[in-house]
C-alpha positions in Angstrom: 60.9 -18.5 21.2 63.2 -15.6 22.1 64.0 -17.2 24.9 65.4 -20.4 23.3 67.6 -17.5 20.8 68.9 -15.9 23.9 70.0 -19.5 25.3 71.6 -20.5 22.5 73.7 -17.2 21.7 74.6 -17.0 25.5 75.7 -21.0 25.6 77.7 -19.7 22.1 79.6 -17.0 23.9 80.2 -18.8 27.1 81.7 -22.2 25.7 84.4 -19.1 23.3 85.3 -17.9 26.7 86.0 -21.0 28.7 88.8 -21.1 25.3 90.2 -17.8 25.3 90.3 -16.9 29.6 92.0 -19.5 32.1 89.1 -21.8 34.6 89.3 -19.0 37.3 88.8 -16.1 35.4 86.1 -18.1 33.4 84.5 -18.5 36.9 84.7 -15.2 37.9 83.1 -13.9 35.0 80.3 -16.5 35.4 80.2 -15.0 39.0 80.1 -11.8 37.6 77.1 -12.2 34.9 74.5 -13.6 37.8 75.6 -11.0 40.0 75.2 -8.5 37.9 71.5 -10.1 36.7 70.5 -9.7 40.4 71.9 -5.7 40.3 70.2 -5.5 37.6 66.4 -7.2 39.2 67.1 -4.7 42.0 67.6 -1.4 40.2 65.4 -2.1 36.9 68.5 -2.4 34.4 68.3 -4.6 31.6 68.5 -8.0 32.4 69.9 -9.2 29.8 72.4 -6.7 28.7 73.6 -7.0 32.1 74.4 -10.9 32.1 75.8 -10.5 28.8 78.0 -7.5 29.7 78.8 -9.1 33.6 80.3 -12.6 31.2 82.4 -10.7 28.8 83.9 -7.9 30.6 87.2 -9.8 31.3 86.7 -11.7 27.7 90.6 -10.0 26.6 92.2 -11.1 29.7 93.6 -14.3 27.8 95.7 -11.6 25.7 99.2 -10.8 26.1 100.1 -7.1 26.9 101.2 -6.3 23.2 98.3 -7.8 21.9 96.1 -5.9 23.8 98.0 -2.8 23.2 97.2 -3.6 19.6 93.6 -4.6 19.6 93.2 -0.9 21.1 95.3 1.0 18.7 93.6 -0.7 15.6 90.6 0.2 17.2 91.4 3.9 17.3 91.0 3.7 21.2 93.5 6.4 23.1 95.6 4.7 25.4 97.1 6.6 28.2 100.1 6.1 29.6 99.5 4.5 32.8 97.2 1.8 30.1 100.3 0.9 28.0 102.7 0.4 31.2 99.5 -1.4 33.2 97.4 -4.0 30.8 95.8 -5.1 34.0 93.8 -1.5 33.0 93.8 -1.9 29.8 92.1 -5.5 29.4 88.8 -3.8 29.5 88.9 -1.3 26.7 91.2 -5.0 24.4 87.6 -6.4 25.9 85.6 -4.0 24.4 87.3 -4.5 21.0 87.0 -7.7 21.3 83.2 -8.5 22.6 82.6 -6.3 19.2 84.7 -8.1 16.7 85.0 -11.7 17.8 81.7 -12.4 19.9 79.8 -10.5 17.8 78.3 -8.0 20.2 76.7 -5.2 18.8 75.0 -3.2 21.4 77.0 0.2 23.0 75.8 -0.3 26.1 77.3 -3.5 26.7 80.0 -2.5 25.2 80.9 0.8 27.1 80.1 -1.4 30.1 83.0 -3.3 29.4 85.2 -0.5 28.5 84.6 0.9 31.9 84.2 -2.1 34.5 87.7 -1.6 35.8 88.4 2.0 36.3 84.8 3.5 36.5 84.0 6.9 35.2 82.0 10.0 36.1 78.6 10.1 35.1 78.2 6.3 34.4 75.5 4.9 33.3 73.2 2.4 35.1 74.6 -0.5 33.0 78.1 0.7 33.9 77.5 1.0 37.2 76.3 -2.6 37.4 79.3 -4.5 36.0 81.9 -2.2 37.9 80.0 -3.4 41.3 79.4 -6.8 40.0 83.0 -7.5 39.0 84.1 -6.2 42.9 81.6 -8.1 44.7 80.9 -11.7 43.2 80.8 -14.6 45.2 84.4 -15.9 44.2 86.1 -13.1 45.4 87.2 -13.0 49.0 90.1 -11.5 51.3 88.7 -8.3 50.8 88.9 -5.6 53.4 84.9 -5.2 54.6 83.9 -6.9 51.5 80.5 -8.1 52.9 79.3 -4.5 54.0 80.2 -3.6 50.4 78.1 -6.2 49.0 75.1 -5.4 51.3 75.4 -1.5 50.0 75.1 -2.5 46.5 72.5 -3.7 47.0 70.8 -0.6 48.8 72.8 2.1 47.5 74.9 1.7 44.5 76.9 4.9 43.8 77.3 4.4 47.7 79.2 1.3 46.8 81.1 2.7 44.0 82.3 5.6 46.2 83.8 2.3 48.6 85.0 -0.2 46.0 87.1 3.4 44.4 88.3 4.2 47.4 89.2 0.4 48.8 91.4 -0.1 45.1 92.9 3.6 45.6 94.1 2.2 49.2 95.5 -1.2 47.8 97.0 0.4 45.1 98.9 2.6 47.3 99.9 0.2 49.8 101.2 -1.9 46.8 103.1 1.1 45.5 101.4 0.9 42.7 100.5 3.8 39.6 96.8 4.9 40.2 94.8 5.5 36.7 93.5 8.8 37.2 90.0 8.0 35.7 89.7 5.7 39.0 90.2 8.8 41.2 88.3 10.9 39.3 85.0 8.2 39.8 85.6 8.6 43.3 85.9 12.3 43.5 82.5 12.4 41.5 80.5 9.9 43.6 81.5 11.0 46.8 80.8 14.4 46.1 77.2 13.5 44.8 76.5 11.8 47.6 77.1 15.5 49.8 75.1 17.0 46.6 72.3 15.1 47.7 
């Protein structure tokens, strides 16, 4: 029975996002969901939560920069100031608004697993962890610099494979000549170092 419940609220919230995100976002975050289902078989996350959070996390990219600049503020979210000038950052906190108020979801975890998917943080939680992996590594993405070893890592060694995917956006960003969010370099500085902890 709570299987059919689970169907149902999951077909729900995946025919709202094929409306609000365009067909390859939508099947990135598809990509997303079962990849992070599989992170979360491996490591003994919640299954679930994980495919819920892995579908939503990209659920305010359909949003125009104001409007996500909005969502936030009404939410009493602090925005920094590389956020307001970069919404490509700031989708995930609009998304964490907006998994709460539109799709109805009520459990922090997912949420905060949204919040975080793009820029990491110290300390994450397993959850977290999960969708900031699974959004890097999913089986649509591809011209990535060593994007397979990556993938094989998560799989083995997660903070491992944050400590890469940190330092691999860090280097693009760069190159780009683009403004680093300082959260992101502070995720790398955290794992790497507890990786020599260890």
């Amino acid at each position: 029975m709570g299987t059919i419940v689970i169907d149902e609220k999951y077909d729900k919230w995946r025919k709202m996002l094929k409306e609000d995100i365009s067909r390859k976002r939508y099947l990135h975050s598809i990509g997303v969901s079962n990849t992070a289902a599989c992170l979360a078989m491996r490591y003994g996350c919640d299954i679930w939560k994980a495919y819920i959070a892995g579908l939503l996390h990209d659920c305010a990219k359909g949003l125009g920069a104001e409007e996500m600049i909005r969502v936030v503020q009404e939410a009493d979210i602090e925005l920094t100031k590389v956020e307001k000038s970069n919404p490509e950052l700031l989708h995930a906190k609009a998304g964490s608004v907006l998994a709460r108020d539109k799709y109805e979801i009520k459990d922090e975890d997912i949420l905060e697993a949204i919040k975080y998917h793009t820029t990491g943080r110290p300390s994450m939680t397993l959850l977290e962890k999960i969708i900031f992996t699974a959004d890097y590594i999913e089986p649509n993405r591809s011209g990535i610099p060593d994007l397979d070893g990556i993938r094989r890592i998560a799989f083995t060694d997660i903070d491992n494979s944050i400590v890469l995917i940190c330092k691999a956006s860090i280097d693009y960003l760069k190159q780009k000549n683009r403004v680093i969010d300082v959260t992101t370099v502070d995720t790398y500085e955290y794992y790497r170092n507890l990786g020599k902890e260890e």
